[in-house]
C-alpha positions in Angstrom: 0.0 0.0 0.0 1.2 3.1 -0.8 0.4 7.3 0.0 1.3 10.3 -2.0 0.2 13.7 -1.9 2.5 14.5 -3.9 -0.7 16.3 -7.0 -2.4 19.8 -6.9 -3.7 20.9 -3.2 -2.0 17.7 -1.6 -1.0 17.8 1.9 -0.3 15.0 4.5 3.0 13.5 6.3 3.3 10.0 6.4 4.4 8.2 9.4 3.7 4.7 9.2 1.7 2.5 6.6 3.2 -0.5 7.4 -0.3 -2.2 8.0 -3.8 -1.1 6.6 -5.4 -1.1 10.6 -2.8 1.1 12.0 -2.0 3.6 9.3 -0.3 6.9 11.2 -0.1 10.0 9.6 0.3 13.9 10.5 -1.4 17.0 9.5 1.3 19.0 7.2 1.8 22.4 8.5 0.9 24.8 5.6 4.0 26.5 3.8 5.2 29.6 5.2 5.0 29.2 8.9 6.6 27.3 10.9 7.0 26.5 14.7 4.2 27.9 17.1 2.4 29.6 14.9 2.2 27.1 12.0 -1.6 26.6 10.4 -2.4 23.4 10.1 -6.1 21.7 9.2 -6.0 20.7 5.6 -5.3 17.2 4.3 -5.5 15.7 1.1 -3.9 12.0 -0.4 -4.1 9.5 -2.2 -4.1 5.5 -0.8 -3.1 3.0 -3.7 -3.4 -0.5 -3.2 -5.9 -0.6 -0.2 -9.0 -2.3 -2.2 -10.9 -4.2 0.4 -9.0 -3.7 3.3 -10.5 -2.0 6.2 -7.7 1.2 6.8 -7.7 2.7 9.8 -6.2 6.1 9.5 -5.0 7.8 12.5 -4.1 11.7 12.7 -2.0 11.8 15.6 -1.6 15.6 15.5 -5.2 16.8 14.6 -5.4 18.3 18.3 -2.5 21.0 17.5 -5.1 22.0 14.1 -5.9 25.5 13.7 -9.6 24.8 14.7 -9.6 21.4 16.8 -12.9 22.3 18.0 -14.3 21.6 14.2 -13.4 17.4 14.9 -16.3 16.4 17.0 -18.9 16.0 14.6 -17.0 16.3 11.2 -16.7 13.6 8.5 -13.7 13.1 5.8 -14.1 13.3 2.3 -13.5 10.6 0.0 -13.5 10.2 -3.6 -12.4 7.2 -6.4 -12.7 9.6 -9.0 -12.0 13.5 -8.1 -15.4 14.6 -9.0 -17.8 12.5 -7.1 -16.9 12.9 -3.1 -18.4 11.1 -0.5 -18.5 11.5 3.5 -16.7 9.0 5.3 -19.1 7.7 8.2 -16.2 6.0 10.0 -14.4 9.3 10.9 -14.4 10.0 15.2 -12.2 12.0 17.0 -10.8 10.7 19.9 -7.8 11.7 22.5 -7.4 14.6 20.3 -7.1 12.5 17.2 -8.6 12.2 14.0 -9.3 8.4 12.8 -10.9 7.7 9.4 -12.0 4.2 9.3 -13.0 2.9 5.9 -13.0 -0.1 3.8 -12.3 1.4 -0.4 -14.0 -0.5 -2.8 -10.8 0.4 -5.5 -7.6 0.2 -5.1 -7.6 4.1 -5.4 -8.8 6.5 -3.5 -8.7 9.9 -2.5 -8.8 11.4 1.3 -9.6 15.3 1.8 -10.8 17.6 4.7 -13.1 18.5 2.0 -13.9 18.6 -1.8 -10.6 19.9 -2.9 -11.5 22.9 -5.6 -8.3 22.9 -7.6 -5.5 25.4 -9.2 -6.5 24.7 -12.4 -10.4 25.6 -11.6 -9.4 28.7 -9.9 -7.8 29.8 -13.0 -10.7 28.7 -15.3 -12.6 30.9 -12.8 -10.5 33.9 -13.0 -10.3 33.7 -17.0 -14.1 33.3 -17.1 -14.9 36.4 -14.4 -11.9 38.4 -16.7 -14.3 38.0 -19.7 -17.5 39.2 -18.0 -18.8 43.0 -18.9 -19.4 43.1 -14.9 -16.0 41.9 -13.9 -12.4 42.9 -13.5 -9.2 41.1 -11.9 -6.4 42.7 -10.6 -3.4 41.3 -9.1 -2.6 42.1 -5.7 0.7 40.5 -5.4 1.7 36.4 -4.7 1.4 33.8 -2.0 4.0 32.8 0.4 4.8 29.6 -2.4 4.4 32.4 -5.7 1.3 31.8 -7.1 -0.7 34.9 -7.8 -3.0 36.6 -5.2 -6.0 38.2 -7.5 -8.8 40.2 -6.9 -12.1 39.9 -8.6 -14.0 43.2 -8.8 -17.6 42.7 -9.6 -19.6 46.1 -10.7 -18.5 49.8 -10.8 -17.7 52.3 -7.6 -20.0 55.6 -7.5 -21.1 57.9 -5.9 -23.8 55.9 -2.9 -22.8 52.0 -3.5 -21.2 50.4 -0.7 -18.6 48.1 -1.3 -18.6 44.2 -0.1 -15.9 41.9 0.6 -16.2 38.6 0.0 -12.8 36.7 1.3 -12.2 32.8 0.1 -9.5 31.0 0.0 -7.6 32.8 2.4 -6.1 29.3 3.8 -5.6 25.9 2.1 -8.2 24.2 3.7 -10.8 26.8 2.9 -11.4 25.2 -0.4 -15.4 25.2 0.5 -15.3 29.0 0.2 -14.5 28.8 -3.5 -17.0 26.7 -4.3 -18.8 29.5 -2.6 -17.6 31.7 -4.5 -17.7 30.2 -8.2 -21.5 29.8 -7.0 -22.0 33.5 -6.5 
């Protein structure tokens, strides 16, 4: 059995796969910070070879997340395909860790903190708001590992209109706010 994470929005450190019921594994801190103050919540990887076997995935750091308050309650997501994700049922956090618990029915599949919305989409996104009559995006600068940090202006200032901010994406595992946002 193998894990990689090693793909677009792909985060996870490996500690131990040496058996399918006692897989161990860390949430990465994300790139940046370090130490203290590093943010970490987001995981996403791939298992190969696991088909049938009942894996029991154990986050041993998931207390030390940036919201561990967000574990009782919450469900991974799993997918064999990258477009249709699931929720994991057999995800409990306990002692301050997360375990996933889940037999795959193929040999591959895909672990997330949620539906991943990737680079590539983002930049479809951006190139579709850039054509819009009602849209603008400017570049604001990059992100702490160079990719560029845009704004999308939506509309025209004047005189009585109010501006609103919507923010998404500010961290890696926010990728449920640009869904959000490719909704509005």
């Amino acid at each position: 059995m193998r894990i990689s994470s090693n793909f677009d929005s792909g985060a996870i450190e490996v500690v131990s796969v040496d058996r399918a019921d006692d897989i161990r594994l860390r949430l990465r801190a994300d790139q940046g910070i370090e130490g203290d103050g590093a943010f970490r919540q987001w995981f996403h990887f791939r298992v190969h070879g696991g088909a049938g076997a009942a894996l029991r995935m154990v986050f041993e750091n998931a207390s030390e997340a940036a919201y561990p308050d967000g574990w009782p309650g919450y469900r991974c997501v799993a997918s064999y395909d990258r477009r249709n994700w699931f929720r994991v049922s057999g995800t409990h956090y306990v002692d301050g860790q997360l375990v996933v618990e889940h037999t795959p029915e193929r040999d591959s599949v895909y672990y997330a903190y949620f539906e991943p919305y990737s680079h590539e989409r983002h930049l479809d996104l951006l190139g579709w708001a850039e054509m819009s009559p009602y849209a603008s995006v400017s570049n604001l600068g990059a992100t702490v590992d160079g990719r560029d940090l845009d704004v999308v202006t939506v509309g025209r200032p004047g005189p009585g209109k109010q501006p609103v901010w919507i923010t998404a994406r500010q961290h890696p595992g926010e990728s449920m706010a640009e869904w959000f946002v490719e909704g509005v």
